[in-house]
RONUMAR-990786 format. One line per 3 residues: number of its first residue (from 1); their letters; for each residue x, y, z of C-alpha. Coordinates in steps of 0.05 Angstrom, whole numbers, padded with zeros to 5 digits. Layout:
% residues N
NUM = A = X,Y,Z; ...
END
This chain:
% residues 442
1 = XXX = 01606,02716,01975; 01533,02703,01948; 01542,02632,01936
4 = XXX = 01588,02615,01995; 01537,02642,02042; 01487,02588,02035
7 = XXX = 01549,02539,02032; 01570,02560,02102; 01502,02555,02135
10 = XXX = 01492,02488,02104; 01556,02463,02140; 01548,02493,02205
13 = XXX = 01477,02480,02212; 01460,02426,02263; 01410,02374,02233
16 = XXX = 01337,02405,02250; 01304,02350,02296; 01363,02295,02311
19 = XXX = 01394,02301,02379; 01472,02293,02387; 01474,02227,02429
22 = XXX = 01532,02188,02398; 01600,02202,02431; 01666,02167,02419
25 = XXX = 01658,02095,02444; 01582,02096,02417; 01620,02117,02345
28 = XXX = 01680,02073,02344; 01628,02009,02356; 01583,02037,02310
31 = XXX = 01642,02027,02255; 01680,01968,02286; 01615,01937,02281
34 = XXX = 01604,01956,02217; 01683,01932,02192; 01678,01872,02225
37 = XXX = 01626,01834,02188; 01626,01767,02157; 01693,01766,02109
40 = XXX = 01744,01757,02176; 01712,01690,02176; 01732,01679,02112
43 = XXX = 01786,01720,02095; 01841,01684,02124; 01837,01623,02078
46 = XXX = 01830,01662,02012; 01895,01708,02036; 01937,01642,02050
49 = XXX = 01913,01614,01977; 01943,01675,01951; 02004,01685,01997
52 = XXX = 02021,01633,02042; 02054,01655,02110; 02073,01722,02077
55 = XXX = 02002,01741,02079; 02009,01780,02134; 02045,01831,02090
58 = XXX = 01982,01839,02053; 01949,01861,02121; 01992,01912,02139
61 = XXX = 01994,01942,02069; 01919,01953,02060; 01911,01973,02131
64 = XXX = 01961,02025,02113; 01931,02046,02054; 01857,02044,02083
67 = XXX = 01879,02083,02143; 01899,02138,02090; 01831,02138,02057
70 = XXX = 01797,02143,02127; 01840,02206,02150; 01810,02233,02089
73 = XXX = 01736,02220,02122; 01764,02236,02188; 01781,02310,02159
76 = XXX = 01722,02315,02111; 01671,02287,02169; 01697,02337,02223
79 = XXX = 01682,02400,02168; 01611,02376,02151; 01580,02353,02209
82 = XXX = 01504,02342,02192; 01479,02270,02178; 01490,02242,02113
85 = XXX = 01563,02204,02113; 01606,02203,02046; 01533,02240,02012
88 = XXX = 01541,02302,02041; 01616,02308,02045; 01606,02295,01969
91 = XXX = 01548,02351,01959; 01575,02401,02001; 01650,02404,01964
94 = XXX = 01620,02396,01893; 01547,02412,01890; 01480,02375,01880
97 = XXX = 01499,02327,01827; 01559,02299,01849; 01526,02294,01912
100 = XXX = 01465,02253,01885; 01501,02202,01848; 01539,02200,01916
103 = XXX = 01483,02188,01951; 01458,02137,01900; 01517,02099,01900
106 = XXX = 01523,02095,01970; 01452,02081,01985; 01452,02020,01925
109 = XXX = 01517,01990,01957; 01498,01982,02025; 01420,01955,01997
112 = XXX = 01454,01910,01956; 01504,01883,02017; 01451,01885,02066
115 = XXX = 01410,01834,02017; 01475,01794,02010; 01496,01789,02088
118 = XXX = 01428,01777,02114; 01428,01713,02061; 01488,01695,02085
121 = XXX = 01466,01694,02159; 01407,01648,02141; 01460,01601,02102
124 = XXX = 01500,01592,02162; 01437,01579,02203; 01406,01533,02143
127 = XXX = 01471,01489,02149; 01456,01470,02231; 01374,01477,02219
130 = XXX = 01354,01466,02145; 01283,01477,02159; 01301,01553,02147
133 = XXX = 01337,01542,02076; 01276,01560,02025; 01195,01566,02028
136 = XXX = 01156,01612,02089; 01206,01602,02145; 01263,01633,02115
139 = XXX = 01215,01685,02083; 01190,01697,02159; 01261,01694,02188
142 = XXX = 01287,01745,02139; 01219,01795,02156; 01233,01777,02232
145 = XXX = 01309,01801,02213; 01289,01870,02179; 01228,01894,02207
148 = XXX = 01251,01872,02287; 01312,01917,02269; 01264,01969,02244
151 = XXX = 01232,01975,02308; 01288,01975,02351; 01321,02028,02313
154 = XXX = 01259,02073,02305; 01245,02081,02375; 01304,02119,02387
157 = XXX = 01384,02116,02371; 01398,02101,02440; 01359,02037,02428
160 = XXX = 01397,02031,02365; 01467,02044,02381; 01455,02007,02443
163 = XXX = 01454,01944,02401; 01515,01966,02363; 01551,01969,02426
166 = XXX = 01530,01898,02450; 01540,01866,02383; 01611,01893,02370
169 = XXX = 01626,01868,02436; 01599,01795,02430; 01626,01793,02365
172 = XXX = 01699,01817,02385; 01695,01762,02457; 01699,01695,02406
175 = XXX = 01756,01728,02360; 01804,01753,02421; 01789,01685,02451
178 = XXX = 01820,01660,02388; 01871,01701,02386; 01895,01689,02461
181 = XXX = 01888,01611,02472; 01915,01597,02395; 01982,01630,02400
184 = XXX = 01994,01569,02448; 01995,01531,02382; 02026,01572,02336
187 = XXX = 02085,01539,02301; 02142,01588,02282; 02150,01533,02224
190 = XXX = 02089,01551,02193; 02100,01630,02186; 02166,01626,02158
193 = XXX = 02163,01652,02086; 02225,01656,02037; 02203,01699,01990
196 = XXX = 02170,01769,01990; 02116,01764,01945; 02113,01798,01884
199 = XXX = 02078,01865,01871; 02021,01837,01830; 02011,01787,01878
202 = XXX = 02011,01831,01937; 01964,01882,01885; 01908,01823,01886
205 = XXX = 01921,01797,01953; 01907,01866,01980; 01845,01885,01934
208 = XXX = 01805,01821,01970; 01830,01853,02037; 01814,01923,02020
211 = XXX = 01733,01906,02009; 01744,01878,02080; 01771,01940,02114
214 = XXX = 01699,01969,02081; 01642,02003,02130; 01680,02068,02156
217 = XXX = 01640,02104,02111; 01566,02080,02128; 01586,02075,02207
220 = XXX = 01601,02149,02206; 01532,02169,02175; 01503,02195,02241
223 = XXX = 01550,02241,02239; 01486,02300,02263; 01474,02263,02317
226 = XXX = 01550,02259,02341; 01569,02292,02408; 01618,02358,02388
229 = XXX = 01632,02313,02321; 01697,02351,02297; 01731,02320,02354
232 = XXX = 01686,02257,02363; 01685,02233,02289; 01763,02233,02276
235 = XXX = 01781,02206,02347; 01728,02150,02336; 01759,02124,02263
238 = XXX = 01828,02130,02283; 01805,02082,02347; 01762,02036,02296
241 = XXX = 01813,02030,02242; 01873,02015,02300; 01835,01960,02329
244 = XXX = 01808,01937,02267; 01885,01925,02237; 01906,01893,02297
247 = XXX = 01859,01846,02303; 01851,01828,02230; 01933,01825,02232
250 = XXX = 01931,01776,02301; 01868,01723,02273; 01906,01717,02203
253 = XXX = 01975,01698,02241; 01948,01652,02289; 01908,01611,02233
256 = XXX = 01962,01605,02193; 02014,01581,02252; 01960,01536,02278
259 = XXX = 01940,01501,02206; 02005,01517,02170; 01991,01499,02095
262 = XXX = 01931,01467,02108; 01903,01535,02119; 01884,01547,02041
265 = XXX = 01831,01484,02048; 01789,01510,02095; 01751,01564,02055
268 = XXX = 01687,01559,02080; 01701,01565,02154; 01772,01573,02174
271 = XXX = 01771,01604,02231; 01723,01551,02263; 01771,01498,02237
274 = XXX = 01823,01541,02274; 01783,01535,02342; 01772,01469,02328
277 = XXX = 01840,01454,02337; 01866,01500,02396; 01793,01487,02433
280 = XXX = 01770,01421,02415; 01694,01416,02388; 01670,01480,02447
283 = XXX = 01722,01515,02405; 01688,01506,02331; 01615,01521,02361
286 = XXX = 01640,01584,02396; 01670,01605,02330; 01606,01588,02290
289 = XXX = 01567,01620,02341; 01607,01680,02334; 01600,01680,02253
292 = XXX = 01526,01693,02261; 01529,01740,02316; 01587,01785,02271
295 = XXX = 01533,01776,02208; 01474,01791,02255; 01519,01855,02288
298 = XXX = 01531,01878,02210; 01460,01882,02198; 01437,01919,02254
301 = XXX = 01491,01967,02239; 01467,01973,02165; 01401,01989,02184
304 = XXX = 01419,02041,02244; 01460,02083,02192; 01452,02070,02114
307 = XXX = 01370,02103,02130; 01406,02170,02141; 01438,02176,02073
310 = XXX = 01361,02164,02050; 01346,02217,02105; 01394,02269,02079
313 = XXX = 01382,02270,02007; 01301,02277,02027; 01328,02334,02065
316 = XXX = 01371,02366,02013; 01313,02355,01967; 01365,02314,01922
319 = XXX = 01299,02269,01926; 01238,02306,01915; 01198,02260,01970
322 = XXX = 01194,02300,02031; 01160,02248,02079; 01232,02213,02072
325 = XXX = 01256,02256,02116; 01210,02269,02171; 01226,02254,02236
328 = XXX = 01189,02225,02300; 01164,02271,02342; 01177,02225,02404
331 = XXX = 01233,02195,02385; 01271,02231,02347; 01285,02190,02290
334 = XXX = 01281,02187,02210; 01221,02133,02222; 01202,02138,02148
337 = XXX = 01261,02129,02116; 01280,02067,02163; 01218,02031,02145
340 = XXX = 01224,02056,02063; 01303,02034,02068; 01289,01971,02101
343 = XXX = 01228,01949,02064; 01275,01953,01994; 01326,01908,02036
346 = XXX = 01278,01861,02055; 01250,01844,01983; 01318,01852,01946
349 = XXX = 01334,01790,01998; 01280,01748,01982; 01284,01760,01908
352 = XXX = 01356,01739,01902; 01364,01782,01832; 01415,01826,01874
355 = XXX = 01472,01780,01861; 01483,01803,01784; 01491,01877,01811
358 = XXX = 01545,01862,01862; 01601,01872,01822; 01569,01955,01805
361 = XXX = 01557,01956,01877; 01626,01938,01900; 01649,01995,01847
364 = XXX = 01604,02039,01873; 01642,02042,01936; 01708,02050,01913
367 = XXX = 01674,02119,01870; 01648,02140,01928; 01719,02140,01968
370 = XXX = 01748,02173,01916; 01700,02228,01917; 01705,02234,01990
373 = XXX = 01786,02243,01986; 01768,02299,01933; 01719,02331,01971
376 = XXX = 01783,02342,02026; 01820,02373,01974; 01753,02422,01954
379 = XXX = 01739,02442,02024; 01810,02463,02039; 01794,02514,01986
382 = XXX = 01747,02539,02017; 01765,02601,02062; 01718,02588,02120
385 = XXX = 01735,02521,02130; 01817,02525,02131; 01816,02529,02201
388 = XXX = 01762,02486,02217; 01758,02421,02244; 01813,02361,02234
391 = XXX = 01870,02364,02192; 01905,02308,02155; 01980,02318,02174
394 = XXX = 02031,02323,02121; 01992,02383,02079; 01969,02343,02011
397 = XXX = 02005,02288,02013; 01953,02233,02044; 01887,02268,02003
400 = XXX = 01932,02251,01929; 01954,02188,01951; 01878,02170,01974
403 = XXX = 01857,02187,01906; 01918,02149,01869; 01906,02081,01911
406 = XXX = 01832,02084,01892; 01847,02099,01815; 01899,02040,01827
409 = XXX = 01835,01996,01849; 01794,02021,01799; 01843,01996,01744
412 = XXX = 01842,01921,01760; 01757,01924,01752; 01746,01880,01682
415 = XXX = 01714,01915,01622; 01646,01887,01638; 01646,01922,01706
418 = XXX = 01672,01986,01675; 01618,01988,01629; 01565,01975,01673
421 = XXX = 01591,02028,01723; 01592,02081,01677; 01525,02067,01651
424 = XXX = 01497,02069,01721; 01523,02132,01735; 01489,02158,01658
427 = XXX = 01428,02128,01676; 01442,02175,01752; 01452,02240,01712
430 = XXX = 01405,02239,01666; 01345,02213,01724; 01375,02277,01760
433 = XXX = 01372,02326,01706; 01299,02305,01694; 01289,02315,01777
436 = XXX = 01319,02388,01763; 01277,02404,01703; 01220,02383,01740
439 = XXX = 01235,02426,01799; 01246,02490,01758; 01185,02482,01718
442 = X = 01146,02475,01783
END
């Protein structure tokens, strides 16, 4: 009873100084937008080169399995409903250092995609206006980019969320355009597949899809600032994921009816290609349009949430820099840990060195599922919480397959990216056990 007693007040507590704002359509945008990012404007050429018309397969399957793996953060987020995402899920089931390489992981992934993403936004722009390609203007246009998102999102989360909101819906009008006006030109021809592909296809097919079903778990951060969050939180992925599936499922079958076996050529831009086609040139400049309006909605989503995982471990004390997790007085906000997070964004992008540490950050991610569909299992141990919140239907069943698919995912990663994964997370333990000695001796 001693040690579950601080456990307990940990989870019911409400985060001291964040208001609960964020209710189901605020939440299910937040992680739409956060889902929908760059890859759907990509992803439907690199599925084709793998799988022809049968890629559609390939959709359904990793929608399927990713919906398993975000019941398991639909249950785990309804039990621990303070701000913090995947981190505190992680902490709260299996203690402070789990939940600090958590939170290291977590925070190093999203740095490292936010560098990536808001590179590839000034690419896309660079190829109409090369004037912003290298020297001072795309140095300015990338501190315009993180430090204009930094204000908007420290004045308050209404501010913040506000944009979510708009962006997921701007980004969403070019795609269901898409979707409606190209099924005009779908030819039944071109999705007719003989074969069912085989299961290592399908295995590699569904491993590119599965990094593109990614964001649940950084959309879902806010979770203390949630409206009655153990109904909110697994109403709002269950929405998210659904739409997300159906739309990814719908864009993938109407490029490849429209371009047929062409499809695979068009890597760089196929859904614009797509457009193209159905709408003539309006068609291919609504679609590019809508690339960097999805890339632009991605990062104001990344820098809305991925602060409060910096937020929460300052607040746990998992790191020993208080100032990270004040908040401002009149607006509520983690100010300092927006401007810290975004800062370390901001150079990684200019630097460029992120790129040999996205294969560790990509990893990361699937380590920090995997500890989130164990933490379900923990917390159904514990008494207090067996009646608390969401439950996964089916007893155990969805938690142990979570945990198998990511081990499954795990097990294609090269050697290389093994190794450098496990070093990380040495170089994490031993940086924390100094922390804790240093704590005690104080």
């Amino acid at each position: 009873m001693v040690v579950k007693l601080p456990l307990i007040i940990m989870i019911k507590k409400n985060t001291e100084g964040l208001k609960r704002r964020v209710g189901v359509l605020g939440l299910s945008a937040n992680i739409i937008n956060i889902i929908i990012g760059s890859g759907i404007f990509v992803l439907p050429a690199l599925v084709a080169g793998y799988m022809g018309a049968s890629g559609v397969i390939a959709y359904i399957l990793c929608g399927l399995l990713m919906a398993m793996i975000m019941l398991c953060f639909a249950e785990a987020g309804s039990k621990v409903t303070n701000t913090g995402g995947p981190y505190t899920y992680i902490e709260t089931a299996f203690g402070d250092h789990a939940g600090f390489i958590g939170g290291f992981f977590a925070v190093g992934s999203a740095l490292f995609a936010d560098a990536a993403v808001s590179n590839a936004l000034i690419n896309v722009i660079g190829s109409a206006y090369p004037f912003f390609e290298e020297g001072w203007p795309r140095l300015l246009f990338l501190f315009i980019l993180f430090y204009g998102l930094v204000y908007i999102n420290i004045i308050g989360l209404k501010q913040g969320i506000g944009l979510v909101k708009f962006n997921t819906l701007i980004k969403l009008i070019p795609l269901i355009l898409l979707i409606i006006i190209g099924f005009k030109d779908v030819s039944i021809s071109n999705l007719y597949f003989e074969n069912i592909p085989s299961i290592k296809t399908l295995g590699e097919t569904s491993l590119i899809l599965f990094f593109a079903f990614q964001g649940c778990e950084t959309g879902i951060v806010i979770g203390g600032e949630v409206i009655n969050p153990k109904r909110t939180i697994p109403r709002a992925i269950l929405i998210s994921i659904t739409i997300v599936v159906i739309v990814y499922i719908l864009i993938q079958t109407v490029c490849q009816g429209v371009l047929g076996n062409d499809l695979p050529n068009f890597t760089a831009d196929p859904l614009a290609e797509t457009a193209k086609v159905v709408m003539g040139s309006f068609g291919y400049t609504l679609l590019t349009i809508g690339a960097v309006i999805s890339i632009f909605g991605y990062m104001s989503g990344a820098i809305l949430n991925s602060p409060r995982i910096v937020y929460a471990l300052s607040r746990d004390q998992v790191i020993p820099i208080k100032a990270l997790s004040k908040i401002h007085k009149s607006f509520s906000t983690p100010y300092i840990a927006i401007i810290v997070y975004a800062t370390i964004g901001f150079i990684l992008s200019i630097s460029g060195s992120f790129e040999q540490l996205a294969v560790i950050a990509s990893s990361s991610m699937l380590l920090l599922y995997l500890g989130v569909a164990l933490s379900v299992i923990k917390l159904r141990t514990f008494q207090e919480l067996k009646h608390d919140g969401f439950k996964i239907p089916g007893g155990w069943l969805v938690p142990i397959l979570s945990v198998a698919i990511i081990l499954y995912f795990l097990s294609n990663l090269s050697t290389n990216e093994m190794i450098g994964t496990a070093i990380t997370i040495a170089v994490l333990s031993l940086i924390f056990l100094i922390i804790k000695f240093l704590k005690r001796k104080n």
